[in-house]
Every structure is written in structure tokens, then in C-alpha cells.
C-alpha positions as CSV (number, residue, x, y, z in Angstrom):
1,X,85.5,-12.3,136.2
2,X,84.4,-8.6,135.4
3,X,80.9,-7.9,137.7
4,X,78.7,-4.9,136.6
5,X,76.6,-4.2,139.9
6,X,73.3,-2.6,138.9
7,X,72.1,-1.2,142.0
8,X,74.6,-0.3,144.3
9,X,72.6,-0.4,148.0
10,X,73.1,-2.4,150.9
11,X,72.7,-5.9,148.8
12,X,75.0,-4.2,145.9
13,X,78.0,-4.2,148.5
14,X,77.8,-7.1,150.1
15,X,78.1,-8.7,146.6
16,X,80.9,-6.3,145.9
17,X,82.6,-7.7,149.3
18,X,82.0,-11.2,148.5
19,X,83.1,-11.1,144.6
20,X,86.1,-9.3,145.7
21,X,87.4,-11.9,148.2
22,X,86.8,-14.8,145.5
23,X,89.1,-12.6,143.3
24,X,86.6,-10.7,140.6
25,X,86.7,-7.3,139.8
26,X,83.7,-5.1,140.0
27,X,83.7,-2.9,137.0
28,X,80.6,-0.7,137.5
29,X,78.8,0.4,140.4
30,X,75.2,1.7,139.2
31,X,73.4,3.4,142.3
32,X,70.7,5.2,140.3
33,X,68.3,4.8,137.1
34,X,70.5,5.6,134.4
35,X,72.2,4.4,130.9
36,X,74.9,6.3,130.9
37,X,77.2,3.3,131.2
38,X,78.8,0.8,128.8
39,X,77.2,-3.0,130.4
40,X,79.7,-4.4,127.5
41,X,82.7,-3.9,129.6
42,X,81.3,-6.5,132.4
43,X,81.6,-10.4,131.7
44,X,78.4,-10.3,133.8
45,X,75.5,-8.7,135.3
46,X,74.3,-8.5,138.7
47,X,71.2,-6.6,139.4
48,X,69.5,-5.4,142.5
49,X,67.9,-2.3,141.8
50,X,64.5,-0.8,142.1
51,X,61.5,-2.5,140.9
52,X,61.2,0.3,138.4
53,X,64.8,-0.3,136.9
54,X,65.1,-3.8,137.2
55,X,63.2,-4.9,133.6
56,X,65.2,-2.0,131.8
57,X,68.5,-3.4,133.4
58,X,68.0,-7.1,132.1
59,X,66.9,-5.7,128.5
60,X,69.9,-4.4,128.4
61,X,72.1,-6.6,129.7
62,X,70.7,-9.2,127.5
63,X,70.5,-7.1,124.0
64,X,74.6,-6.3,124.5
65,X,74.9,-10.0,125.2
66,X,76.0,-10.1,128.5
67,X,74.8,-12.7,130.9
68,X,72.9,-11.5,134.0
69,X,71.5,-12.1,137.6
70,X,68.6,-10.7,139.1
71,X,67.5,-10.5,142.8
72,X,65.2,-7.6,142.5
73,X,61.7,-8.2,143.4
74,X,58.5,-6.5,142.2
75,X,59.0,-6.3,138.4
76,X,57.5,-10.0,137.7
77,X,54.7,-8.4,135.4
78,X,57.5,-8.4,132.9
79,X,59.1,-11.5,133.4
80,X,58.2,-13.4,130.3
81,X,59.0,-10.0,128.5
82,X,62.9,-10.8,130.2
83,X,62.5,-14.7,129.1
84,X,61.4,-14.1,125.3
85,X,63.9,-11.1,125.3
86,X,66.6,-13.7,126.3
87,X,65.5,-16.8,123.9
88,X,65.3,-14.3,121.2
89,X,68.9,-13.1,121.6
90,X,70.2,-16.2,122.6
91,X,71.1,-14.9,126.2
92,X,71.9,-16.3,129.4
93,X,69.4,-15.0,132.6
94,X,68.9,-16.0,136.4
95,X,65.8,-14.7,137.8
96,X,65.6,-15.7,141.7
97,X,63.6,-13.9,144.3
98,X,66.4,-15.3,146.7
99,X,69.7,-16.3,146.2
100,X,70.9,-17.7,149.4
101,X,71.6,-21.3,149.2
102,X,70.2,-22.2,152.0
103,X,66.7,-20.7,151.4
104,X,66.6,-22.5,148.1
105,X,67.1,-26.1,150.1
106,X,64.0,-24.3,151.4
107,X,61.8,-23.9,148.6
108,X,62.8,-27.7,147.9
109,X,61.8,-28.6,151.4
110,X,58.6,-26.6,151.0
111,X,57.5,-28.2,148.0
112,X,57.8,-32.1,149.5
113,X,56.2,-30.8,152.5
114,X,53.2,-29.9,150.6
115,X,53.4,-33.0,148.6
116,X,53.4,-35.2,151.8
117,X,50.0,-32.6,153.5
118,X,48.0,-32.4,150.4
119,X,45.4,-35.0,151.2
120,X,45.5,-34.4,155.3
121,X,42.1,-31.7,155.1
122,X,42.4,-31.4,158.2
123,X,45.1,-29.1,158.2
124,X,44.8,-25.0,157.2
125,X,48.4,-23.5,155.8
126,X,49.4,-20.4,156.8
127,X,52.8,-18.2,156.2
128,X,54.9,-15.4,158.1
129,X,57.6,-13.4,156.4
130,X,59.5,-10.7,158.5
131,X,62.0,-7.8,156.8
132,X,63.8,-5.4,158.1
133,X,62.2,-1.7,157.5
134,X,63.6,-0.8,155.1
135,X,61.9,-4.0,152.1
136,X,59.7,-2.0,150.0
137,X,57.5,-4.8,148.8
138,X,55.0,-6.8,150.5
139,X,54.9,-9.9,150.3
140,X,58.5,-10.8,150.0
141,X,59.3,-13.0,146.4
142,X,60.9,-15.3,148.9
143,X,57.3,-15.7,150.3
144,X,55.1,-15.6,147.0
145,X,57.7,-18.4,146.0
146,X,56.9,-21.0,148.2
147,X,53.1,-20.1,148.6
148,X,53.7,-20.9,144.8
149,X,55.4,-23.9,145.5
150,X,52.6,-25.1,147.7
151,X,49.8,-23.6,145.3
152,X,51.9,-26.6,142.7
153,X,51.3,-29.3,144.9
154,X,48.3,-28.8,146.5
155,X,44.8,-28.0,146.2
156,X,45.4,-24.2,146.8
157,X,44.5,-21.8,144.1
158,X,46.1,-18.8,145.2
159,X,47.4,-16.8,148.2
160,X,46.4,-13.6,149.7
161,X,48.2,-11.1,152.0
162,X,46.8,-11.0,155.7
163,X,43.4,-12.6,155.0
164,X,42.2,-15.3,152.4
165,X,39.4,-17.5,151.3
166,X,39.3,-21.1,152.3
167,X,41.0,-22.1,149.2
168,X,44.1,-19.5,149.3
169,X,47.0,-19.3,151.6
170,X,47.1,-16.1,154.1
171,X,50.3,-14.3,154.6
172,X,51.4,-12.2,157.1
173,X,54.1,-9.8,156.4
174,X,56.0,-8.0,159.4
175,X,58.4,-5.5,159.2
176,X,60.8,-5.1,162.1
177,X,63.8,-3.3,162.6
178,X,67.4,-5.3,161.2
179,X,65.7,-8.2,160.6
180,X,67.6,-9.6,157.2
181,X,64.6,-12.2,156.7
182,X,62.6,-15.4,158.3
183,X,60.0,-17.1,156.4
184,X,57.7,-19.5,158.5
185,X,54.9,-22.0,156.8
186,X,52.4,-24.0,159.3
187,X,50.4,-26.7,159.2
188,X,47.8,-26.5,161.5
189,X,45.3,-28.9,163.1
190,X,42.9,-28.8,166.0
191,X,45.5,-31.6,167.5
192,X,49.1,-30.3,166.4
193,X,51.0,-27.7,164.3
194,X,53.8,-28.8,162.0
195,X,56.0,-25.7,160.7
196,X,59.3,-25.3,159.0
197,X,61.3,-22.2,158.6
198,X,64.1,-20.6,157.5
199,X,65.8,-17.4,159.1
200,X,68.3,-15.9,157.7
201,X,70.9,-14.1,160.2
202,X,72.9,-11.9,157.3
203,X,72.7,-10.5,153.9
204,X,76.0,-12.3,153.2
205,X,73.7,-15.8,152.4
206,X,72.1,-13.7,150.0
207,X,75.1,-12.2,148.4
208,X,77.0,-15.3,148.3
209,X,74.0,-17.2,146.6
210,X,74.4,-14.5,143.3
211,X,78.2,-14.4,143.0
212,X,78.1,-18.5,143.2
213,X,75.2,-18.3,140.4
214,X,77.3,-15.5,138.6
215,X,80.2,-18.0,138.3
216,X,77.7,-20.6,137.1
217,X,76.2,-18.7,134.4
218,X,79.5,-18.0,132.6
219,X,79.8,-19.3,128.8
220,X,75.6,-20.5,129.2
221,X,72.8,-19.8,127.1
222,X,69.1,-19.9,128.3
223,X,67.4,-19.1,131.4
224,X,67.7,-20.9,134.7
225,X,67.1,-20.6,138.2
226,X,69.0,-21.8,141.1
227,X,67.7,-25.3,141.0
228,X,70.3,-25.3,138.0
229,X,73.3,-23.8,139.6
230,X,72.7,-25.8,142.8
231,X,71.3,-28.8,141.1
232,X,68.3,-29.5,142.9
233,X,66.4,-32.2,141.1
């Protein structure tokens, strides 16, 4: 399998390393916005670039018919742009805000945790997400993800970072030095606290998570998400 890696930072080569080790060849290595590039030599995309690159990245993968992954956060505003884009060209796109397989058992967790709390009032929800220094956005996808996944099954309208009305979730975003990512949601009572989280201890989950969904997409049309490559209900 030819991989074009759009965005070429730390993420970039530990897909590189993985993707090489499973026996694919990485055909470009795109560390900065440009076009000056021919997408049409890769079987397929994988993009973590900047916010600001990431829409113009998909467009163009998609237009020159190549299929493409995308772990960049902080370009959703376009999203549906990227889905109509790909239904109209008859495309194949994976948008994920994280690839790691574990973290996507996560989000599954998450959302039959919620199911099982929504009626006990007497619980408040509350999330953590810590990065290492160097994540631009806050809040992570990751977290926006499940506070969506618990907006779904719940009562919860919306979320809020740090503070939040009665009916949204709060969460707190930390940023401490090589920390590759934990994600924490609590249930909390005057009596007990229930919490589950996931911490991640490498980028090499991550990495993994988009060659595997890479190797899925192959010879597809449409747009999925990892609950289709992992089949998760």
C-alpha cells in the first residue's frame, strides 16, 4: 500500500514507523501547507496536519479520488463540507478525533455508561483531558467526543470548557509536559464517585489505530468512522 502522509510532525512519523514495519511504502511526506505535490501517486491519505490545512487536504484527496484518513482536530466547522464533498465524488473518508483502538472501546464504554446514569439525578458529570504542551486545541476531539456521546444519551444539552450550567458538562483541560493523553469522566454523588478513564502511554496507539483504518478503507466508498473498521455495533 502507497501512504501519502499529509503532515509530517511527531504523529506523521510514528505512522511512517508503523506503516513501514507492516510493509507499505510512504510515498510523500507533506510537512508544510502546500499543493505542490501529486496526492494521485498514493493509494491513500493520511492526514495530520494543522487545523488550517486539514479541510484543504481532504478536498483534495477526495476530488483526485484517493481514499483518506484524518486525525486532525479543530477543522469540524467544515465537516459536512468533507462528507458532501465525498458523497458527491463517490469517495471513501475516515474522520476520527482518535484513532487508537483502545480509546474507541472507550467512546463505546462511555456511551453505555451514560445510558445506565441517565435517570440517577443525583449524580453531576464532569471530564478531565490532559495533553502534552505542545496540543494546540483545547478541548481535545477525543474529549468533545464523548461529552458528545454522553450529550446522546442523556439529558445534557451541551458541554462547556472549565465551567458550565447545570444542564452542560464541564471540562477541564490540563496541559502537562510528555503527557501523550488521559481522558477521565465522573459520576459524582454526595455518597460515591464512579469514573472511567482511559490513558494512553504512547503515540504508537494512535498511529496504529490510522494505519489499521488505512488498510480498512481500501477499495470502499462512503464515509465511516472507526465503529466501521473495528466493528463496534
Amino acid at each position: 500500500m502507497k501512504i501519502a502522509l499529509l503532515g509530517y510532525g511527531k504523529m506523521g512519523k510514528a505512522i511512517e514507523q508503523i506503516a513501514v514495519a507492516k510493509g507499505h511504502e510512504i510515498v510523500l511526506k507533506i510537512d508544510k501547507e502546500n499543493t505542490d505535490f501529486d496526492i494521485k501517486i498514493a493509494d491513500v491519505a493520511i492526514d495530520f496536519s494543522l487545523p488550517t490545512a486539514a479541510f484543504n487536504n481532504i478536498k483534495l484527496c477526495i476530488e483526485n479520488n484517493v481514499p483518506v484518513i484524518s486525525g486532525t482536530t479543530g477543522w469540524l466547522d467544515n465537516y459536512d463540507n468533507a462528507i458532501a464533498l465525498c458523497n458527491k465524488h463517490e469517495g471513501a473518508f475516515i474522520y476520527a478525533s482518535n484513532f487508537s483502538l483502545g480509546v474507541n472501546v472507550f467512546f463505546e464504554l462511555n456511551e453505555y455508561l451514560a445510558k445506565m446514569m441517565k435517570t440517577l439525578n443525583q449524580y453531576t458529570i464532569e471530564m478531565e483531558e490532559i495533553h502534552h504542551t505542545q496540543k494546540l486545541d483545547a478541548p481535545s476531539g477525543t474529549a468533545i467526543s464523548l461529552a458528545e456521546g454522553i450529550i446522546k444519551n442523556t439529558s445534557k444539552t451541551g458541554w462547556q470548557l472549565d465551567k458550565a450550567d447545570e444542564n452542560e458538562i464541564p471540562i477541564t483541560a490540563k496541559r502537562i509536559e510528555n503527557v501523550p493523553g488521559t481522558h477521565t469522566i465522573a459520576y459524582k454523588s454526595e455518597v460515591d464517585t464512579i469514573e472511567i478513564t482511559h490513558t494512553a502511554h504512547n503515540r504508537q496507539g494512535f498511529a496504529l489505530g490510522a494505519v489499521v483504518a488505512a488498510e480498512w478503507i481500501i477499495g470502499k466508498t462512503g464515509v465511516f468512522t472507526m465503529k466501521d473498521v473495528l466493528n463496534l455495533g
